[in-house]
LOTI-165626 format. One record per residue (C-alpha): residue number from 1; residue in one letter; chain; x negated, y, z negated. Coordinates in nm, 2 decimals. Layout:
N
<r n="NUM" res="a" chain="A" c1="X" c2="Y" c3="Z"/>
...
// end
This chain:
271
<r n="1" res="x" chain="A" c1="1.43" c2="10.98" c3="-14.55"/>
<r n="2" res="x" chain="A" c1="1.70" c2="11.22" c3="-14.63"/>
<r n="3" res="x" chain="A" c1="1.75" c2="11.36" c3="-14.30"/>
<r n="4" res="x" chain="A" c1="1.58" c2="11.74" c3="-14.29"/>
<r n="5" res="x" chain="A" c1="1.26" c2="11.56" c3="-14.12"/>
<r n="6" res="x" chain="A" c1="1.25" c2="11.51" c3="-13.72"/>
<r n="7" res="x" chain="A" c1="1.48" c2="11.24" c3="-13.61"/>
<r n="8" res="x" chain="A" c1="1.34" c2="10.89" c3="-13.63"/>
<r n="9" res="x" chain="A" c1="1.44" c2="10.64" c3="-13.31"/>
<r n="10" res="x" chain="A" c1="1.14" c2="10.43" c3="-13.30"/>
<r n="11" res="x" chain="A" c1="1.14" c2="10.06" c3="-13.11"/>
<r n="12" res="x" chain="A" c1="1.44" c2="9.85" c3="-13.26"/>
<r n="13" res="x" chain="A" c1="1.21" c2="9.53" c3="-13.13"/>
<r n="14" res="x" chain="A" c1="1.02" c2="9.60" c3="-13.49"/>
<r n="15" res="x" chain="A" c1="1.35" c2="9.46" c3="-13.71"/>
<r n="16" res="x" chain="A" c1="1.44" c2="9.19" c3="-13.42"/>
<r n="17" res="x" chain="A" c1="1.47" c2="8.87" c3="-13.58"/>
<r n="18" res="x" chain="A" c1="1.22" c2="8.92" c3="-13.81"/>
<r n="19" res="x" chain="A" c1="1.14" c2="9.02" c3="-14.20"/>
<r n="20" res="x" chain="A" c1="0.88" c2="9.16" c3="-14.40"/>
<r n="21" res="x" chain="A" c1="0.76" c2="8.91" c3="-14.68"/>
<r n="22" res="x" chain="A" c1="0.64" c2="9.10" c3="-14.96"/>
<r n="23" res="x" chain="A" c1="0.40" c2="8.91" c3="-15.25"/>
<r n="24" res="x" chain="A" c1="0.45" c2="8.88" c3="-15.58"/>
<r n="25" res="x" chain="A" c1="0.13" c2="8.78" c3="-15.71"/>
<r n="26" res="x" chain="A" c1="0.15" c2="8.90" c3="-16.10"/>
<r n="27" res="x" chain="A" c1="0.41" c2="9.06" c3="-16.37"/>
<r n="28" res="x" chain="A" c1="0.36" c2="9.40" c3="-16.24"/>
<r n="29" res="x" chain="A" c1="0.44" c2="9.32" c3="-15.89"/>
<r n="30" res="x" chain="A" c1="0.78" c2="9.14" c3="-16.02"/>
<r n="31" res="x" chain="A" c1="0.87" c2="9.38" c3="-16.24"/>
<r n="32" res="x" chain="A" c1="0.87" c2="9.62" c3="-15.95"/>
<r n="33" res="x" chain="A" c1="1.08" c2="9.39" c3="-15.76"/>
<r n="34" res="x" chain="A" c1="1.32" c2="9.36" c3="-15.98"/>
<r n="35" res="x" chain="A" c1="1.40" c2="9.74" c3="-16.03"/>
<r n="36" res="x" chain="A" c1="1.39" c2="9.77" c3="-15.70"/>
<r n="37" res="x" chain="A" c1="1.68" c2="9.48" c3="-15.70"/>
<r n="38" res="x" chain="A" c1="1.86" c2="9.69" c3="-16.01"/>
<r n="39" res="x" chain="A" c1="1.86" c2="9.97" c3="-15.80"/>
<r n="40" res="x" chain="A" c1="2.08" c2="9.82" c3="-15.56"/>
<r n="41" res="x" chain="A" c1="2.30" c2="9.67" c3="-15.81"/>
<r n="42" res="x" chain="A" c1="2.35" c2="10.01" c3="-15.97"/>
<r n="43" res="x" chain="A" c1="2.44" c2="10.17" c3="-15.65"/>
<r n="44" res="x" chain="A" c1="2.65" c2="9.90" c3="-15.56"/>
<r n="45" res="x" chain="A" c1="2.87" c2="9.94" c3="-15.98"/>
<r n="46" res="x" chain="A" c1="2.85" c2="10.37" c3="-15.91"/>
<r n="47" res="x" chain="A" c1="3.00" c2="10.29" c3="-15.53"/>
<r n="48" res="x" chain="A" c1="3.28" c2="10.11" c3="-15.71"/>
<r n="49" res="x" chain="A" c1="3.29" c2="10.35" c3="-15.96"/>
<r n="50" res="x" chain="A" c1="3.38" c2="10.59" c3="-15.70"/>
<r n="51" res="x" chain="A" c1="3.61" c2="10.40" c3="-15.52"/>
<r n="52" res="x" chain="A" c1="3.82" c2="10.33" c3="-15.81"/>
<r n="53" res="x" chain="A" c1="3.86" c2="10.69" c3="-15.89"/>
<r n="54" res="x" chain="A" c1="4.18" c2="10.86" c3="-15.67"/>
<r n="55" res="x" chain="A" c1="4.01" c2="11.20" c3="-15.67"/>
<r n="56" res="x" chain="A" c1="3.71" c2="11.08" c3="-15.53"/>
<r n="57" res="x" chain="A" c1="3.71" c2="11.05" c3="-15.09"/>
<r n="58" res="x" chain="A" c1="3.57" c2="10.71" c3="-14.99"/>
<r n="59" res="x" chain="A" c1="3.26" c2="10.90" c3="-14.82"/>
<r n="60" res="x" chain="A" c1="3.14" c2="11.03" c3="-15.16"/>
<r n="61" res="x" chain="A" c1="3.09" c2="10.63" c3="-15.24"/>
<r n="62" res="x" chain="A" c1="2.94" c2="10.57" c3="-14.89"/>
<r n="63" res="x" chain="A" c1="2.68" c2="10.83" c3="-14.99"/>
<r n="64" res="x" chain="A" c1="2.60" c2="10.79" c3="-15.34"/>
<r n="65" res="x" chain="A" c1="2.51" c2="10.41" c3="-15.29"/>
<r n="66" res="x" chain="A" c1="2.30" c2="10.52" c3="-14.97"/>
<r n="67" res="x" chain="A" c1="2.12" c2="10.75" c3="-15.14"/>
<r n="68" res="x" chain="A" c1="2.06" c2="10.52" c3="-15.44"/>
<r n="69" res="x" chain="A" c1="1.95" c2="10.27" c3="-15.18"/>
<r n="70" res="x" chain="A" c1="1.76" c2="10.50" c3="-15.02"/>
<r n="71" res="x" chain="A" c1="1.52" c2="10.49" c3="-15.28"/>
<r n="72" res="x" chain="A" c1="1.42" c2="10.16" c3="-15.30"/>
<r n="73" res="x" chain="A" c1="1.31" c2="10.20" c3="-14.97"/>
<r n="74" res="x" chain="A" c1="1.11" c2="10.52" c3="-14.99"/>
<r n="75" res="x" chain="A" c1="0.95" c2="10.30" c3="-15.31"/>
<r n="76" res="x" chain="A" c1="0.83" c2="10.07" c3="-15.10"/>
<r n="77" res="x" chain="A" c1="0.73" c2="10.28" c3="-14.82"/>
<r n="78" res="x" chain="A" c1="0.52" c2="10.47" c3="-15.06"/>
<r n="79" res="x" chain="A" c1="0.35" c2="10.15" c3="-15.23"/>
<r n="80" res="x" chain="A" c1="0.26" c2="10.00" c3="-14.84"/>
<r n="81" res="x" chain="A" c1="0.18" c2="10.30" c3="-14.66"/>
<r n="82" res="x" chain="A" c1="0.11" c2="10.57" c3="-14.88"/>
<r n="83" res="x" chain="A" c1="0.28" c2="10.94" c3="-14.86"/>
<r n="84" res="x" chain="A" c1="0.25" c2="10.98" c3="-14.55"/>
<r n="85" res="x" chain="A" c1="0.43" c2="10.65" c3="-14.45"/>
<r n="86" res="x" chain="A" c1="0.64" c2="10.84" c3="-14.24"/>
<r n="87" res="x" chain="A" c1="0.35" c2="10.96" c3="-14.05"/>
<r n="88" res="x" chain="A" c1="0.24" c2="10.60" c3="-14.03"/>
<r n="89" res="x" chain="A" c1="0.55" c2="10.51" c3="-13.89"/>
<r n="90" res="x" chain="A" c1="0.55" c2="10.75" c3="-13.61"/>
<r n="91" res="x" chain="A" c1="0.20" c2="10.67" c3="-13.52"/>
<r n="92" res="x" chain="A" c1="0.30" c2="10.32" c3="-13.45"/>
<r n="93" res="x" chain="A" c1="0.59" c2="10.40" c3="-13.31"/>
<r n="94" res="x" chain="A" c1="0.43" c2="10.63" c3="-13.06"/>
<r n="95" res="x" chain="A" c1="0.16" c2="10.30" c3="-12.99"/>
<r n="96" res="x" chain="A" c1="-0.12" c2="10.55" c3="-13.16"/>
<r n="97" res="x" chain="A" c1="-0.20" c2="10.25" c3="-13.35"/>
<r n="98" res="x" chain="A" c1="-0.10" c2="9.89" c3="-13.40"/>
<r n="99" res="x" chain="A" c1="-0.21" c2="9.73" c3="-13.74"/>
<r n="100" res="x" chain="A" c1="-0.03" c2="9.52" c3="-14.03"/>
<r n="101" res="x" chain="A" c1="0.04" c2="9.87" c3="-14.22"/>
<r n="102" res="x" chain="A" c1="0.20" c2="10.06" c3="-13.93"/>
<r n="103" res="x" chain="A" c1="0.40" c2="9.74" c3="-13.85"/>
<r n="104" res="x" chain="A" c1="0.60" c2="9.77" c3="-14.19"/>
<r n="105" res="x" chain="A" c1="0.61" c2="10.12" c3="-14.22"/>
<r n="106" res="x" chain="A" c1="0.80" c2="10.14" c3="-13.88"/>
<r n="107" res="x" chain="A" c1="1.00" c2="9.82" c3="-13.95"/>
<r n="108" res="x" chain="A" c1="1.10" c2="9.93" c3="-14.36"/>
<r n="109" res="x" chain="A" c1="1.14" c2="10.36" c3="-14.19"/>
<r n="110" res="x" chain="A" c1="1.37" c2="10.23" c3="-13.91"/>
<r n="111" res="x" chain="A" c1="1.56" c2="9.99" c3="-14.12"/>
<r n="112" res="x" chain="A" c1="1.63" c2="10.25" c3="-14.34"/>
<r n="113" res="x" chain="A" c1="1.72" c2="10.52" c3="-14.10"/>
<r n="114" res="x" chain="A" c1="1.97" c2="10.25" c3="-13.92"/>
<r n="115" res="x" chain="A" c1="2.12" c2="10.20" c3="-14.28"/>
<r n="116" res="x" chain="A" c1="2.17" c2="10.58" c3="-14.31"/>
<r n="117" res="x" chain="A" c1="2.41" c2="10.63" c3="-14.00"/>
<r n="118" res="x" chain="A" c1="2.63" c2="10.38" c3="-14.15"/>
<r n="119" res="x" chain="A" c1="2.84" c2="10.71" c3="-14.28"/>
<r n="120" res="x" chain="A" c1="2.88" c2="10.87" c3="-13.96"/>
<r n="121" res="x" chain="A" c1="2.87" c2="10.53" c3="-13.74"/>
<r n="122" res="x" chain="A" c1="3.16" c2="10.29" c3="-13.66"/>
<r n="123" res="x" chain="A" c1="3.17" c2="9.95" c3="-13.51"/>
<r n="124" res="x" chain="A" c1="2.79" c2="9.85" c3="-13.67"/>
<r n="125" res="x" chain="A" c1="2.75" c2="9.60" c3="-13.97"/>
<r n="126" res="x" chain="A" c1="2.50" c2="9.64" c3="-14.17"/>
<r n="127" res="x" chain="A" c1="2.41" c2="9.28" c3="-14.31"/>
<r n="128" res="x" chain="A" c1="2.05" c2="9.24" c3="-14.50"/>
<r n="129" res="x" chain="A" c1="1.90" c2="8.94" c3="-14.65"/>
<r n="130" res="x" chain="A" c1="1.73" c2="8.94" c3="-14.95"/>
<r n="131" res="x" chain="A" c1="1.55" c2="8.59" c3="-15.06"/>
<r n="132" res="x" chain="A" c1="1.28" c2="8.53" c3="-15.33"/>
<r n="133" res="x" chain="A" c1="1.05" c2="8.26" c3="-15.33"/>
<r n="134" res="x" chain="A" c1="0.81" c2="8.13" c3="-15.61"/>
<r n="135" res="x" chain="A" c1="0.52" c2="8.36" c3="-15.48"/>
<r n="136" res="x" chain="A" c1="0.68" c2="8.64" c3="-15.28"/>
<r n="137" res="x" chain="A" c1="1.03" c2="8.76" c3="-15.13"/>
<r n="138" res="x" chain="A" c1="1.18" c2="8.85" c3="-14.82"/>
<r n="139" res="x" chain="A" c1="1.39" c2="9.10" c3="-14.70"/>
<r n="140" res="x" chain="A" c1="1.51" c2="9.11" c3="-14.29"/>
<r n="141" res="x" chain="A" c1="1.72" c2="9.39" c3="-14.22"/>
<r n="142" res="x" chain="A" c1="2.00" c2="9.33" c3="-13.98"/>
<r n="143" res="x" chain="A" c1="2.24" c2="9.55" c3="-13.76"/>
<r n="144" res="x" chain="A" c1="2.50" c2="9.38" c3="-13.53"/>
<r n="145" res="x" chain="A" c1="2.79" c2="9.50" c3="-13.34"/>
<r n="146" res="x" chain="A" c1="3.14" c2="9.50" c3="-13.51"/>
<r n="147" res="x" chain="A" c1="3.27" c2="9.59" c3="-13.82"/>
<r n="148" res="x" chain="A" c1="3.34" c2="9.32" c3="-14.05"/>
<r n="149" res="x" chain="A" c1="3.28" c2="8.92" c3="-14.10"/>
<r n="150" res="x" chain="A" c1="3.51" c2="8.62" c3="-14.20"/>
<r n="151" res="x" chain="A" c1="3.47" c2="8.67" c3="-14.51"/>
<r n="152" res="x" chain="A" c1="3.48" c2="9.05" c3="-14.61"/>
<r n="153" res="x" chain="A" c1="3.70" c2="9.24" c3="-14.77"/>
<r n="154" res="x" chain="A" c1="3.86" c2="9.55" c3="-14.65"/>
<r n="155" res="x" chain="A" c1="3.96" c2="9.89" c3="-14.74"/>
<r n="156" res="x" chain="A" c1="4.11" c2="10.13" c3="-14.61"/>
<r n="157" res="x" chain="A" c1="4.07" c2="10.57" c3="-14.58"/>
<r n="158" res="x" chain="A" c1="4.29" c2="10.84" c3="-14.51"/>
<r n="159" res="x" chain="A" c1="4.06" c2="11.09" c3="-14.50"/>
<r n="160" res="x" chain="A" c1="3.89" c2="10.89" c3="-14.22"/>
<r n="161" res="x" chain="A" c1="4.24" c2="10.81" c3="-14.01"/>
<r n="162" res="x" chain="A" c1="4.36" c2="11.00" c3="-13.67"/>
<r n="163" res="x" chain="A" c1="4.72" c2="10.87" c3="-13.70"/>
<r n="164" res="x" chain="A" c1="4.97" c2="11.17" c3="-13.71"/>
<r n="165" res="x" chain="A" c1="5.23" c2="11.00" c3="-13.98"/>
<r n="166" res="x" chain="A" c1="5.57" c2="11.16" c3="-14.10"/>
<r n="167" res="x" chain="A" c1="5.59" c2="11.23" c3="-14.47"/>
<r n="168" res="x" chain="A" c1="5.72" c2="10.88" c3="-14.57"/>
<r n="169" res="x" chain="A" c1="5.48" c2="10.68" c3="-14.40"/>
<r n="170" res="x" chain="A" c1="5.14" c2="10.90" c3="-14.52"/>
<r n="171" res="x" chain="A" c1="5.28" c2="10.82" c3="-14.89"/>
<r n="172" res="x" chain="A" c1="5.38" c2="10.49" c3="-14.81"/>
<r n="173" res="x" chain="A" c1="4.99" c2="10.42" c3="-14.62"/>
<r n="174" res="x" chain="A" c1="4.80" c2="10.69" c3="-14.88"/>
<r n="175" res="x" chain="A" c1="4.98" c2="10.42" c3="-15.17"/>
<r n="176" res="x" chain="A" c1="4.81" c2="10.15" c3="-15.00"/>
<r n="177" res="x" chain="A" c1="4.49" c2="10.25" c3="-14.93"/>
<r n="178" res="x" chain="A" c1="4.42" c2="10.32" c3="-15.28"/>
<r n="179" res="x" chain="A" c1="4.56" c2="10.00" c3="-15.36"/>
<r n="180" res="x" chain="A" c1="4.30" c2="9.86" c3="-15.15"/>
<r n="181" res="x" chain="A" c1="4.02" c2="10.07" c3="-15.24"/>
<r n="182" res="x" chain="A" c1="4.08" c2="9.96" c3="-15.63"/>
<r n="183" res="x" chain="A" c1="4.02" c2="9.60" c3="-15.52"/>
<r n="184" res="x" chain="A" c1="3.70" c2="9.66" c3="-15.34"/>
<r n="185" res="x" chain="A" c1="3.62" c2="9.87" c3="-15.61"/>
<r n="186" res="x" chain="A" c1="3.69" c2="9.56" c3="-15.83"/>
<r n="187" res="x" chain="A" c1="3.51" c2="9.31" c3="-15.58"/>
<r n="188" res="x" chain="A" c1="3.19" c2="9.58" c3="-15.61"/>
<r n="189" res="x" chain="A" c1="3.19" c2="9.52" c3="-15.94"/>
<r n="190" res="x" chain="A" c1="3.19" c2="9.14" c3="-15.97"/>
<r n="191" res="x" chain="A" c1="2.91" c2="9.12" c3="-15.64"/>
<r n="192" res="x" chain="A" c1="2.70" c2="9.37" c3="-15.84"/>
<r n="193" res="x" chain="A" c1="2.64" c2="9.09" c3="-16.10"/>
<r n="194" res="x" chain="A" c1="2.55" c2="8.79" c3="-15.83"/>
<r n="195" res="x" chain="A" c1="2.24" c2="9.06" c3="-15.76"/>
<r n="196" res="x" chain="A" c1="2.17" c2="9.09" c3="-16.12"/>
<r n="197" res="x" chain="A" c1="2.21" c2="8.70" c3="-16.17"/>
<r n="198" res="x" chain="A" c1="2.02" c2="8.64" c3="-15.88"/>
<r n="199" res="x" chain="A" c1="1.70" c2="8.86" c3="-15.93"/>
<r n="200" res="x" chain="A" c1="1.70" c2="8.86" c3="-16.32"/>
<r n="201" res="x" chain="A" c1="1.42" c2="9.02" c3="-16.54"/>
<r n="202" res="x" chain="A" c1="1.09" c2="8.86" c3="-16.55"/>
<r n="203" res="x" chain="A" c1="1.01" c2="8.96" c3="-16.85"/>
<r n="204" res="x" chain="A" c1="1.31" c2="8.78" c3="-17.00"/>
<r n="205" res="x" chain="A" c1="1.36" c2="8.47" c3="-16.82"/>
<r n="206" res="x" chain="A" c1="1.14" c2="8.17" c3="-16.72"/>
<r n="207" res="x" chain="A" c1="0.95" c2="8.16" c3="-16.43"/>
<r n="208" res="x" chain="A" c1="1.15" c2="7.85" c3="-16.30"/>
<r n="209" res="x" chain="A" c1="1.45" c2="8.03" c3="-16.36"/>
<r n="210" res="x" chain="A" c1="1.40" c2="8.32" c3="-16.12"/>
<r n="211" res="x" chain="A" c1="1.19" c2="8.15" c3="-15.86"/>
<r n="212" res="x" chain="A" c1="1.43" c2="8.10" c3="-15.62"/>
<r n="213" res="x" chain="A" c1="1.72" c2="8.34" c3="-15.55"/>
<r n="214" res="x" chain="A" c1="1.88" c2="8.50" c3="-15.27"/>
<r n="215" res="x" chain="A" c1="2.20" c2="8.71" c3="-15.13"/>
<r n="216" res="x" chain="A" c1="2.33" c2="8.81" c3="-14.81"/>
<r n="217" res="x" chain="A" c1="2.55" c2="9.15" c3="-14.76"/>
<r n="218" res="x" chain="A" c1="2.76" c2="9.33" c3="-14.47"/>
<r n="219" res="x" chain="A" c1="2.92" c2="9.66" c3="-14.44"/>
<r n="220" res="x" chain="A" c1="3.06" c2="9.86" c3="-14.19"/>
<r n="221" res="x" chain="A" c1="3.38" c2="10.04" c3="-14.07"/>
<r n="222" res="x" chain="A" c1="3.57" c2="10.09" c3="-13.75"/>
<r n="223" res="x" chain="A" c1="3.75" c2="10.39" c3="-13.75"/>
<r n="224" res="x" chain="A" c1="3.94" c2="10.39" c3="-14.11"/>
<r n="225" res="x" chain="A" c1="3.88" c2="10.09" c3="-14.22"/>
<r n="226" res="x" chain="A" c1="3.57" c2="9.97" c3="-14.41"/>
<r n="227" res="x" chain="A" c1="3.43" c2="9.62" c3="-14.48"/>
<r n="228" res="x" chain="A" c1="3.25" c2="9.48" c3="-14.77"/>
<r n="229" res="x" chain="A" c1="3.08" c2="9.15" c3="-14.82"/>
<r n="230" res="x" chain="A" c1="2.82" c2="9.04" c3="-15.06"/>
<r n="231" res="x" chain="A" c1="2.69" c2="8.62" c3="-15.13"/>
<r n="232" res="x" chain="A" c1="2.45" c2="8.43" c3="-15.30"/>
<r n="233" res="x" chain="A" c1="2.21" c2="8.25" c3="-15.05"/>
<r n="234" res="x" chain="A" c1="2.01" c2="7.98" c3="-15.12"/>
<r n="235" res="x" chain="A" c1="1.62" c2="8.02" c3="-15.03"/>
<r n="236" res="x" chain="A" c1="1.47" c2="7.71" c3="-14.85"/>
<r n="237" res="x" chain="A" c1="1.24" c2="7.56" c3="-15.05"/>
<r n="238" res="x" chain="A" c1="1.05" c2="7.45" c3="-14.73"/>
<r n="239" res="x" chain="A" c1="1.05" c2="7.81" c3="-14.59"/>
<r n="240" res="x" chain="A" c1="0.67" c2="7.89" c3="-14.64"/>
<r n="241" res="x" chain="A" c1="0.40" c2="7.62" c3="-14.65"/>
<r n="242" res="x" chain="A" c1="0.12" c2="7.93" c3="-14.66"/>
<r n="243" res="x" chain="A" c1="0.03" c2="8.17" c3="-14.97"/>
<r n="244" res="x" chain="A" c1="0.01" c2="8.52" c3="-14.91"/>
<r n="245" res="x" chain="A" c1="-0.17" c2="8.85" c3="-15.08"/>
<r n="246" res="x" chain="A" c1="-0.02" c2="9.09" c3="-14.92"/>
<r n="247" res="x" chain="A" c1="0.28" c2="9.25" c3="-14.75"/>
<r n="248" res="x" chain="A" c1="0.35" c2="9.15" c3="-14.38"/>
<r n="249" res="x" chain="A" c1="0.62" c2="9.05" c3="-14.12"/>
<r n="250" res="x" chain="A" c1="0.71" c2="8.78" c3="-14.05"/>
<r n="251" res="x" chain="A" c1="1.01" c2="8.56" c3="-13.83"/>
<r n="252" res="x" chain="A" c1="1.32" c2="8.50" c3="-13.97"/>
<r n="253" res="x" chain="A" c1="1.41" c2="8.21" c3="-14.13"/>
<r n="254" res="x" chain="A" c1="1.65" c2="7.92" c3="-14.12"/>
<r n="255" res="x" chain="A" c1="1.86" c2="8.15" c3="-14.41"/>
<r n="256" res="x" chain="A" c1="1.87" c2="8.40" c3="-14.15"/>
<r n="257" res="x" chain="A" c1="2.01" c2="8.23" c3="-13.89"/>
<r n="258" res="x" chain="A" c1="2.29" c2="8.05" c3="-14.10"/>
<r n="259" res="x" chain="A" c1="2.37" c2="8.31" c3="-14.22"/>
<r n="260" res="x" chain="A" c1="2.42" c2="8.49" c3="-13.85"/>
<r n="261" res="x" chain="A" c1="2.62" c2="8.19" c3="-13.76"/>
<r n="262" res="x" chain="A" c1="2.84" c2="8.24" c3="-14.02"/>
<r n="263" res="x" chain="A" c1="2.92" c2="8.56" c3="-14.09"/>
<r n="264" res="x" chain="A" c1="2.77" c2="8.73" c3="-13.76"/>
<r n="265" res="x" chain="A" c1="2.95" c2="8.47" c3="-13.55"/>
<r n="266" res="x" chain="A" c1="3.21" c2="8.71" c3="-13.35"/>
<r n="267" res="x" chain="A" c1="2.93" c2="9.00" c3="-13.39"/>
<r n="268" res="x" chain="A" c1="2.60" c2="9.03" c3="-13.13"/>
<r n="269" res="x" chain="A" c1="2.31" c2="9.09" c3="-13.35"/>
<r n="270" res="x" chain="A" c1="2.16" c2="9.42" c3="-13.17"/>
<r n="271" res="x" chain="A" c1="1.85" c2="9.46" c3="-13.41"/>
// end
């Protein structure tokens, strides 16, 4: 996961238009969930952090809330497939074998090596969907072409800009891309909260209070500028009519595709 290992470029068809729906049959297996989903709002506050601090480049953001991110994924990796789910992801990649557990090792490994390029990559949102549902939650990881939606915000970089500007103009844009890095930084902030709204602790709320609960986010960058989007989505209750005891994929949902539709809408979802 952190790059030293051979590169990973298994079969993109694993993420296409589908998620993995993970059960959450008893207090330990939401507890787990939800510091998985603390994780990410913790990155998402230190990435803001970051942002807001004028010594600090925008890439040292990018990368701290990757690697924090990072590791919700490796959790999971290691709870489905073991230690050697990278392994397990290779062997199904390579069509060495084709069972439930290879299936989400491959789709979680290459989801999460797609989500690493993100720092050296332009023109490529990143949008996942996170939704939980009364027994289980779901999580599709998406990658489309582009770098924003309607309804991002943007920032901007100098240390990622090519224009050759005189001495006025590099103050004059340098003053206004910190500008706009403090109000993503700000806008971080207030999205991290909707995650800790939406997925809140099971050990102190009610179970009809966190049943249901759901967000939708999209980054990316083309050239100097960088997008940020986060939302609340709203499950549909209708969504599964099936139980299920243990972790699989499955196709995406009708939250998936309104979501596509609206924020994906000038974008062509690649993965």
């Amino acid at each position: 996961m952190d790059g030293r290992q051979d590169r990973f470029t298994g079969d993109t068809e694993v993420l296409h238009q589908r998620a993995v729906r993970i059960p959450l049959p008893d207090a330990e297996a939401e507890r787990v969930f939800h510091e998985n989903m603390m994780t990410v709002a913790d990155a998402r506050e230190r990435k803001a952090d970051l942002l807001a601090d004028p010594d600090s480049p925008v890439l040292s953001a990018y990368e701290a809330e990757r690697d924090r991110i990072a590791e919700t994924f490796e959790r999971r990796l290691r709870r489905i497939a073991g230690d050697d789910y990278r392994e397990v992801a290779m062997a199904y990649n390579r069509g060495e074998r084709d069972d439930r557990i290879g299936a989400l090792a491959a789709y979680y490994f290459e989801g999460a090596w797609r989500a690493q390029q993100r720092t050296t990559i332009t023109e490529m949102v990143f949008a996942p969907l996170i939704l939980r549902y009364p027994d289980c939650f779901t999580m599709n990881m998406r990658f489309a072409s582009g770098y924003t939606t309607p309804r991002s915000i943007r920032y901007e970089s100098p240390e990622h800009s090519s224009e050759e500007l005189d001495d006025e103009h590099a103050e004059r844009y340098y003053k206004e891309s910190r500008y706009s890095q403090q109000q993503a930084a700000t806008y971080l902030q207030e999205t991290a909260e909707i995650i800790r709204e939406e997925f809140p602790d099971p050990d102190e709320t009610s179970f009809e209070e966190r049943k249901y609960g759901g967000i939708v986010s999209a980054s990316g960058r083309r050239g100097s500028t960088f997008s940020a989007l986060l939302e609340r989505v709203e499950p549909d209750p209708d969504r599964f009519s099936d139980p299920v005891d243990e972790p699989t994929l499955v196709e995406a949902g009708p939250e998936a595709k309104r979501t596509e539709r609206e924020l994906l809408c000038e974008s062509e979802v690649v993965y």
